[in-house]
C-alpha positions in Angstrom: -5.4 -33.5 7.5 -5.5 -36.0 10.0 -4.9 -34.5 13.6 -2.9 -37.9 15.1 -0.5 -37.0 12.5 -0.1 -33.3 12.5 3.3 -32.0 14.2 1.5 -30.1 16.7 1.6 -30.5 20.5 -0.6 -27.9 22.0 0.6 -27.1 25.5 -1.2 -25.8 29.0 1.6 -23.6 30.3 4.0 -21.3 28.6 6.4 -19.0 30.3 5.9 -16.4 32.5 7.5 -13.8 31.2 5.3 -14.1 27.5 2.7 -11.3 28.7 0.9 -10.6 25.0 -2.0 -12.6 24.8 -1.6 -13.5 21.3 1.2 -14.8 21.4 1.0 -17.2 24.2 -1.4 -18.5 22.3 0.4 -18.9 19.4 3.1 -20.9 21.7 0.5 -22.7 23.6 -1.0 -24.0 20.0 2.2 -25.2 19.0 2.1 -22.7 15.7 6.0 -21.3 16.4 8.7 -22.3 18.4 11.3 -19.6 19.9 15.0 -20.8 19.1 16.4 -18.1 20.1 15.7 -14.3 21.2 13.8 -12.9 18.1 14.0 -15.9 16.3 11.7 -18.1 15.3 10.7 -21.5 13.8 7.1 -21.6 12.4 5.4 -25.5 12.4 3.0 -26.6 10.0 0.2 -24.5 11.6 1.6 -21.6 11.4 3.6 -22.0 8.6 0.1 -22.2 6.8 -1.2 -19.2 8.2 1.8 -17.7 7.1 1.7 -18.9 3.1 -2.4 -17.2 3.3 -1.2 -14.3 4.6 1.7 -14.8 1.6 -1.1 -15.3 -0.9 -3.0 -12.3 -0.1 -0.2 -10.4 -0.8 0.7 -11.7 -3.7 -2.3 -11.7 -5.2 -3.1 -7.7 -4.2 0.7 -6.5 -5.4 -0.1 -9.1 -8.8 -3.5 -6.9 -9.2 -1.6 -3.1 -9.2 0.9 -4.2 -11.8 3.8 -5.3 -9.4 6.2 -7.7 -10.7 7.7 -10.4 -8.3 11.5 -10.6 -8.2 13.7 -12.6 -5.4 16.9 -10.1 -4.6 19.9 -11.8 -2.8 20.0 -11.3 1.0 23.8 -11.2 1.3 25.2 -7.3 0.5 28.1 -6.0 -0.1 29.4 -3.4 2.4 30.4 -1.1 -0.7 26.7 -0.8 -1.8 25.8 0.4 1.8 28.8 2.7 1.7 27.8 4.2 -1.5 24.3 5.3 0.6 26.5 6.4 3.6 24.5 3.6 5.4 27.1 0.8 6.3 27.2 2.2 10.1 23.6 4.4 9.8 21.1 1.6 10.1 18.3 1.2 13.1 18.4 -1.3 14.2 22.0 -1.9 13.3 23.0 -4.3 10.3 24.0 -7.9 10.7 27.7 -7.8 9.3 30.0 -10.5 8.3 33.4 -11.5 6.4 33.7 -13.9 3.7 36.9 -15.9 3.4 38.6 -13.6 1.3 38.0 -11.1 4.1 35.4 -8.9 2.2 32.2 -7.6 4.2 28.7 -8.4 3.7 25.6 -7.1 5.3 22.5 -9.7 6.0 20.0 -7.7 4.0 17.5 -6.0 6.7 16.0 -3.9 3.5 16.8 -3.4 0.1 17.0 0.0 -1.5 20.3 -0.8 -2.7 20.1 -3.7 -4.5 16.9 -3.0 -6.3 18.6 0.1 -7.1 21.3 -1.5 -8.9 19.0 -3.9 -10.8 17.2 -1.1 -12.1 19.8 0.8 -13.0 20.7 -2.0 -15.8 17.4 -1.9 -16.8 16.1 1.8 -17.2 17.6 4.0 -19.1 14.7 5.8 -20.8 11.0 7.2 -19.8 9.7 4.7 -22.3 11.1 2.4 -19.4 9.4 4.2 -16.7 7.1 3.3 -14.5 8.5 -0.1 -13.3 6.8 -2.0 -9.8 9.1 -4.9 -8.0 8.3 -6.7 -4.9 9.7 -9.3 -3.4 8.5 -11.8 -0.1 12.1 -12.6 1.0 13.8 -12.7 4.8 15.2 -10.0 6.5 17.6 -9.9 9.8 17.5 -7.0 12.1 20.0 -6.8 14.5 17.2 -5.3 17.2 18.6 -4.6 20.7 15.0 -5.7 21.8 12.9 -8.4 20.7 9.6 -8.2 22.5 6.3 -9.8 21.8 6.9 -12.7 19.7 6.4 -12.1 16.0 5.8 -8.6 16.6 9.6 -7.5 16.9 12.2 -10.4 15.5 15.3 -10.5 14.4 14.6 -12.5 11.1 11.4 -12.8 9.7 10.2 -12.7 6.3 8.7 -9.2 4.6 7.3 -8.3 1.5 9.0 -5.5 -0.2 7.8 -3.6 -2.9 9.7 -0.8 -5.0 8.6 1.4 -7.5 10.1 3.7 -10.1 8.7 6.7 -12.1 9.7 9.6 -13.9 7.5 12.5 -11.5 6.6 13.1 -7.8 3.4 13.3 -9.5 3.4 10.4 -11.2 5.2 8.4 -7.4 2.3 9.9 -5.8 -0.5 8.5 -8.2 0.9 5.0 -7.2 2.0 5.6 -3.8 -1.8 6.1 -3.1 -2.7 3.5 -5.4 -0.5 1.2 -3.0 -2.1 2.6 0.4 -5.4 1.3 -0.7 -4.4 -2.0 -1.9 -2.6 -2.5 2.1 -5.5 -1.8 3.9 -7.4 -4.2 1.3 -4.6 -6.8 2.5 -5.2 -6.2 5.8 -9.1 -6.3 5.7 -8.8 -9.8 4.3 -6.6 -10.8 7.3 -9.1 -9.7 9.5 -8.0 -6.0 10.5 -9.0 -3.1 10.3 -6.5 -0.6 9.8 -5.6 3.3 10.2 -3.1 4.9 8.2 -1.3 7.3 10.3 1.4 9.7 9.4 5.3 9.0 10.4 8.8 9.1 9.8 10.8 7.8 7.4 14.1 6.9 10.2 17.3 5.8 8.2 15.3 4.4 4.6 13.5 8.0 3.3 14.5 11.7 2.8 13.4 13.9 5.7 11.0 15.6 3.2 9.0 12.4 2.0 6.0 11.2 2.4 5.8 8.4 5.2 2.6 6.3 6.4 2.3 3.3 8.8 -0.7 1.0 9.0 -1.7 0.3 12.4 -4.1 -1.8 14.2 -5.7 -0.8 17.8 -4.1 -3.3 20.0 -4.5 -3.0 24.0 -1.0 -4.3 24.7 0.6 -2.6 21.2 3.8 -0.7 21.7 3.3 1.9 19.0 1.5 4.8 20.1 -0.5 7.5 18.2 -2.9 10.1 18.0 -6.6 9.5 16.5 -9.2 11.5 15.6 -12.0 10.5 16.1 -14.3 12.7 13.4 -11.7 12.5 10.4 -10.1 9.5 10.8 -6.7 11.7 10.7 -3.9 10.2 12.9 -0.1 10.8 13.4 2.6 8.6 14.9 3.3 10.0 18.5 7.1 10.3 18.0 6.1 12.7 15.0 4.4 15.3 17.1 4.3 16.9 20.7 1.0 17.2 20.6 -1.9 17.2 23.9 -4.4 14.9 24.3 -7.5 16.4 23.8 -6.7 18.8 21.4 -8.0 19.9 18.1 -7.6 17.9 15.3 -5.1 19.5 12.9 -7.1 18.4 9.8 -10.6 18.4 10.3 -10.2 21.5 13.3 -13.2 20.0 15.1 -12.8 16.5 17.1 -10.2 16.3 19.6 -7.3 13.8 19.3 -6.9 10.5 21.2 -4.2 8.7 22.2 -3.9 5.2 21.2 -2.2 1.9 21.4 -1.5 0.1 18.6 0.4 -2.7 16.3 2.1 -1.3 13.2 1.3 -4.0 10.0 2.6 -1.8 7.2 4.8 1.3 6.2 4.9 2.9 2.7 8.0 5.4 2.2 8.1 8.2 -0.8 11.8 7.8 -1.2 12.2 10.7 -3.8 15.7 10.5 -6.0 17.8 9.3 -2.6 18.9 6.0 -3.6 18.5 6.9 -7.5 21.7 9.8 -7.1 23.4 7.9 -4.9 23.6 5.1 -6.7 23.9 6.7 -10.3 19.6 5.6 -11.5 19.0 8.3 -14.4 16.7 8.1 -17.5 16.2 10.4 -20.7 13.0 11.9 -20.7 11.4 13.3 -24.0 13.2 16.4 -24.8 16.7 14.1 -23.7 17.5 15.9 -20.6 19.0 13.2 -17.8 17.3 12.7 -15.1 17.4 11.1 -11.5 14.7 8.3 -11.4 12.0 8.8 -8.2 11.2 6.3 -6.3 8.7 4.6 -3.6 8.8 1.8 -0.9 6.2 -0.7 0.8 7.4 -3.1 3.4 4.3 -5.6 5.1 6.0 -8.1 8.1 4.4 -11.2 7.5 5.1 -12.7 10.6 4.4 -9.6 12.3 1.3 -9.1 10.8 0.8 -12.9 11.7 1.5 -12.2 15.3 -0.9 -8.7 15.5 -4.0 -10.8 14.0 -3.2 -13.0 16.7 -3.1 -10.1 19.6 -6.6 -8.7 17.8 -8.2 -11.5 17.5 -8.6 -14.1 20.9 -10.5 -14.9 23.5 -9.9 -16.5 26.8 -9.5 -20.0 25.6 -7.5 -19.4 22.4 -7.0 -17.7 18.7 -10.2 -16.8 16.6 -8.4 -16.8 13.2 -10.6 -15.2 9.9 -11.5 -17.6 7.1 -9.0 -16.5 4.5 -5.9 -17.1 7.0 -6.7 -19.6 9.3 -4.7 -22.8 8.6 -8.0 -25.4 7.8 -11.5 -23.6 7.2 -13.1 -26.8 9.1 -12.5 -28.8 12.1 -13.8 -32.2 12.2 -14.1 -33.1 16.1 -16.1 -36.8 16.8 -16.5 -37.2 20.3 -16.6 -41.1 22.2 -14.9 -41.7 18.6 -14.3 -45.3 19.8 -18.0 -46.1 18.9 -18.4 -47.1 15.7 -21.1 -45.2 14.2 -19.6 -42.5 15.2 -16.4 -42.9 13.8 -17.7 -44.0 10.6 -20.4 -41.3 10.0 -17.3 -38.9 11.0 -14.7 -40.6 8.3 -17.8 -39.8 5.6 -18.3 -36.9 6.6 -14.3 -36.2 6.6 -14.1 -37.9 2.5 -17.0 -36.2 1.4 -15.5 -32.6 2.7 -12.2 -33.7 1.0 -14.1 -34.0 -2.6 -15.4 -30.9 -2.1 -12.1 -29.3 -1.9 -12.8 -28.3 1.4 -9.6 -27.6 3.8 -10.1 -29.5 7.7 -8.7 -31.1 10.3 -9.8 -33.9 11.3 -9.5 -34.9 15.0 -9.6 -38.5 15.1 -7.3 -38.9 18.2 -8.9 -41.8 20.7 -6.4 -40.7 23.6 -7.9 -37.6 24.1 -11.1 -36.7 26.2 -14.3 -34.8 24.7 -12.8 -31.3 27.0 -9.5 -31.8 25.8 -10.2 -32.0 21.9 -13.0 -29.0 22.2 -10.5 -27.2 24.4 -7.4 -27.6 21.9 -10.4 -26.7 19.0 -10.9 -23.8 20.8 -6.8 -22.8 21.0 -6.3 -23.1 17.5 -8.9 -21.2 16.5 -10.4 -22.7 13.0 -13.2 -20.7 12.1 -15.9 -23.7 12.1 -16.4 -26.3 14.2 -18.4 -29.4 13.3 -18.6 -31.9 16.3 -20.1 -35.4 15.8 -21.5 -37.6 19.0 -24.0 -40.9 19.9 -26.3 -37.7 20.5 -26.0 -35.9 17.9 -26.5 -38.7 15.6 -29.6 -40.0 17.7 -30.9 -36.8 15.7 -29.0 -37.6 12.3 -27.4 -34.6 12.9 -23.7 -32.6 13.8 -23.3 -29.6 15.7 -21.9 -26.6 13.8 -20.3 -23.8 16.1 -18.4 -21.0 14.4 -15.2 -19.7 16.2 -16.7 -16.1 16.7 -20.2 -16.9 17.7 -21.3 -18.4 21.0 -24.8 -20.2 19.4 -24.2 -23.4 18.5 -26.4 -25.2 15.4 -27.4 -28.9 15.0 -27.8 -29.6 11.3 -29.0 -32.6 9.5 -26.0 -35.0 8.3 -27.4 -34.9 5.0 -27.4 -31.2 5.1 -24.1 -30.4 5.9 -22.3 -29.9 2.7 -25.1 -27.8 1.5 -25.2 -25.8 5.0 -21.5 -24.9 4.5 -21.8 -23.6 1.1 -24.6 -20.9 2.4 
């Protein structure tokens, strides 16, 4: 890509009242654009961290068997009626009336609908188990939007339902999920901890609940960690003390700490399935209700928390499978000749090889202000081309995480970047 051409206007100030580091700089980089309280447009930066972040997921819920579906995101009120959930929700639903004055809900989650599909579609334990997901938008009527991506009131989220004929058989796979999240989220660049918490208005009271958080400084969600086990517990689930003994492991103490939730997996049990009439036959013929699980992941949110854990003072420090380009291409004094045209091989060559960058061929901008706007948008490798550099035949390589910087032979590069 071609930086003079790219829809992206990084900017120096943003306003005062945007507090989480992250997300100024996601503002400041020109990746999103606020239109209005909790809603966002996403520019051709962010929209392609957003698609890698889509693509891990796809490709983890592909490799346990899910099967992608696209559910509609207008709901009839009588489905949420039917789950006594029309006037339940948190955050409360987006309703509406059509023109023949029947109400809709803007779908915020969809335990109903998939409900109904799979109620047309399994009848028998033969049927049984069944995985759907979806990566579809939501709207969530929140009273509070706060922190950019990390609480909106449309966003996008993948969804994932599954069906089976025994808790047993629910919990096989509702583990089977858990580890396939945090394998999502170690590709994005996080490190998360599963933490026990409650189901609010989409499980029973008596199901199993987990969230996936990430330690943030600034993260709104609190909880308590041990630190032997790994055991940890959403703080609104306990009234527990700081410093006290770990319930599992009975040795370490717990800590208190701040966080970003990425994930939450719900056991769901027969809720929805008797509700909303979802039986099968099992092998002696005996009618059953079908049991069920749930697993949302926030895109954007999880966009936004990668962004809170991972910065520096001068901008974003985005991990190779989600930043938008795996190279950036930066000549400096790009008005001299060689330079230019040792930097447009360089930039050909790197396109044959399949190889994502950016290449910053703006002549209005100075040498600070092109490493400076390299160092906001946060692509994992840097590869900077000067008259002194080339006095050696060489570029200087500097990856986003690392101080050091690296001269390397011209001729050398491609070969350097496939090490």
């Amino acid at each position: 890509m071609i930086q003079s051409k790219l829809l992206a206007k990084t900017k120096k100030k943003v306003a005062r009242d945007i507090r989480n580091e992250g997300y100024k700089f996601l503002i400041k980089g020109d990746f999103i654009e606020q239109l209005a309280s909790g809603i966002y447009n996403f520019l051709p930066l962010g929209l392609k961290v957003h698609k890698k972040i889509e693509e891990i997921i796809r490709e983890e819920m592909d490799s346990i068997g899910a099967q992608e579906v696209f559910l509609a995101a207008l709901q009839p009120k009588e489905l949420w009626e039917r789950t006594d959930r029309w006037n339940k929700m948190s955050p409360p639903l987006f309703k509406l009336r059509d023109l023949h004055k029947k109400y809709f809900a803007l779908g915020s989650t969809h335990e109903e609908v998939i409900t109904i599909l799979a109620k047309e579609r399994i009848q028998s334990y033969k049927d049984l188990p069944q995985a759907l997901y979806q990566i579809q938008t939501k709207f969530r009527n929140e009273v509070r939007s706060t922190g950019g991506l990390l609480r909106t009131r449309e966003f996008v989220m993948k969804d994932l339902y599954s069906f089976h004929q025994t808790k047993k058989d629910l919990d096989k796979y509702f583990d089977k999920v858990a580890q396939s999240y945090q394998k999502i989220f170690k590709r994005c660049g996080l490190n998360s901890i599963r933490s026990e918490a409650s189901g609010g208005t989409i499980s029973g009271k008596e199901e199993r609940t987990f969230e996936f958080q990430v330690k943030a400084e600034n993260g709104e969600d609190k909880i308590f960690l041990c630190a032997g086990c790994g055991w940890a517990v959403n703080l609104e689930m306990v009234q527990g003390k700081i410093g006290a003994n770990c319930p599992k492991c009975k040795k370490s103490s717990l800590k208190k700490v701040n966080t970003i939730e990425i994930g939450h997996i719900f056991s769901l049990g027969n809720k929805y399935s008797k509700a909303l009439g979802l039986y099968f036959v099992d092998k002696q013929g005996k009618k059953k209700p079908v049991i069920m699980g749930c697993y949302g992941i926030g895109l954007g949110r999880l966009m936004g928390a990668i962004a809170e854990v991972h910065h520096d003072s001068r901008g974003i420090i985005w991990s190779r499978e989600v930043a938008p380009f795996s190279l950036h291409l930066v000549p400096i004094e790009i008005s001299n000749s060689k330079v230019r045209k040792t930097s447009e091989k360089i930039y050909q060559d790197l396109q044959k090889e399949e190889k994502e960058v950016l290449y910053d061929d703006r002549e209005d901008k100075s040498p600070g202000e092109k490493l400076a706007d390299a160092d906001l948008i946060g692509i994992p490798i840097r590869i900077v081309i000067s008259k002194r550099t080339l006095e050696k035949d060489s570029v200087e390589l500097k990856r986003r995480d690392k101080k050091k910087i690296k001269l390397v032979k011209t001729k050398e590069l491609q070969t350097f970047l496939k090490s």
